[in-house]
C-alpha positions in Angstrom: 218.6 -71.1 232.5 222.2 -71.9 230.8 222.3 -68.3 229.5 222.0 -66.5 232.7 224.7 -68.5 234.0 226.8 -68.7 231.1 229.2 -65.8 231.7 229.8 -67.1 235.2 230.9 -70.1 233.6 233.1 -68.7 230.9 234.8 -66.4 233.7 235.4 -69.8 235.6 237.0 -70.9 232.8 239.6 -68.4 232.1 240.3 -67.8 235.7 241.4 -71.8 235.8 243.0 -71.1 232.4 245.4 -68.3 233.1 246.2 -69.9 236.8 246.9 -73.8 234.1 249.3 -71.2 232.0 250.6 -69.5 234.9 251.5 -72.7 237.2 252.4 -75.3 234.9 253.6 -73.5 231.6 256.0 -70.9 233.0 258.0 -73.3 235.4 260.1 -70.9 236.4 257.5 -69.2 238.5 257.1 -72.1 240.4 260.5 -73.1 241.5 261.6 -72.7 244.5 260.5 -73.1 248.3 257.5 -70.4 247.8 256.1 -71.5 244.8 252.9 -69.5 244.9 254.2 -66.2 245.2 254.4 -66.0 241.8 251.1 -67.3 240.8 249.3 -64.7 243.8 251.1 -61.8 242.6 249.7 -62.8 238.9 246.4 -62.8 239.9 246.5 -59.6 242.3 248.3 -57.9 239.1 245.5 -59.0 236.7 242.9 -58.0 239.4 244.5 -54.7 239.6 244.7 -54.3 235.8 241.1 -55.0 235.7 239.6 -52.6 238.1 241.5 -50.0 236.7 240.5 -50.5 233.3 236.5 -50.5 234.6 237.4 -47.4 236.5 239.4 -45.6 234.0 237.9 -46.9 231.0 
């Protein structure tokens, strides 16, 4: 049962990982009036980077 969810789990994982190191470890991302611009146009990126390595890969 565990191992058929497991990946969902780990992908959970790094997806609150990257947004810990994106938010709170690169501060100057997050200054500012619009303070998740930054952090959406991270995860669009990555998105981005990701399909196109699946489709190009």
């Amino acid at each position: 049962m565990v191992t058929a969810i497991l990946p969902y789990m780990l992908a959970f994982a790094a997806g609150a990982m990257f947004y810990v190191v994106v938010e709170e470890l690169i501060p100057e991302m997050s200054e500012g009036e619009h303070s998740n611009v930054g952090t959406i146009a991270f995860a669009l990126s990555f998105v981005l980077m990701m399909v196109l390595d699946v489709a190009l890969g």
